[in-house]
N, C-alpha and C positions, 0 to 999 in steps of 0.2 A: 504494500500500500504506500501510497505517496511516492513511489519510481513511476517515472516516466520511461515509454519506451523512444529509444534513443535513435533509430532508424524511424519511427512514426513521428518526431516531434522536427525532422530532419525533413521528411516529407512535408509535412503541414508546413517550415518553414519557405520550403523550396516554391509552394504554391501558392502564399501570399504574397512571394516576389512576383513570383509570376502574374499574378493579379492586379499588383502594383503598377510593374512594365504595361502590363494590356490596359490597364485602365489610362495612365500615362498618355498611348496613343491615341486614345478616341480625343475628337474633337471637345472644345471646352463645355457648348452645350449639354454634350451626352455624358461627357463625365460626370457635369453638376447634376442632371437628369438622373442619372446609378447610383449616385452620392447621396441625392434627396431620397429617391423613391426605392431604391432595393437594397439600399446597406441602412438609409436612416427611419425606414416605415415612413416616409410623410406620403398619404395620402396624395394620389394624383392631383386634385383640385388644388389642394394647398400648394402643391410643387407648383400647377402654372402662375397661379396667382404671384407665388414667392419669385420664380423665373419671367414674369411679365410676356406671357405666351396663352397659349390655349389649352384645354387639356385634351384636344386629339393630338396635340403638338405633343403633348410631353409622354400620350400612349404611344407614337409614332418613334418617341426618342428611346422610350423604353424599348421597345420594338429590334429597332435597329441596333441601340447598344449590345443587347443578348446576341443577336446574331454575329456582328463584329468581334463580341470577347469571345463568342464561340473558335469563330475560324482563329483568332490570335492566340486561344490556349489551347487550341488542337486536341492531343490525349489528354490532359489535366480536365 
């Protein structure tokens, strides 16, 4: 109890670089878009309202962000 496994915590680090990098490349939009809506729970409406857009804008952003981190983390 209280060990970590040392190859799983290696993995898990390797993935949030990896996350980091991909998120990195998306446009400033859709970053702030992933930032708001799928790491911080705000609510679509809040997210356009707070980004000064629409919320098909920000479902659109969502949209395309998953699909881009897709192809950019490949197997991960």
């Amino acid at each position: 109890q209280g060990q970590t496994d040392p190859r799983g915590a290696a993995q898990t680090h390797q993935l949030y670089q990896r996350l980091a990098q991909a998120l990195d490349q998306l446009s400033p939009s859709l970053r702030a878009t992933v930032i708001l809506v799928l790491i911080d729970g705000v609510p679509q409406k809040e997210a356009a309202e707070t980004l000064g857009c629409s919320e098909g804008t920000i479902a659109w952003r969502v949209h395309e962000a998953r699909r881009r981190l897709r192809e950019l983390l490949g197997e991960f």
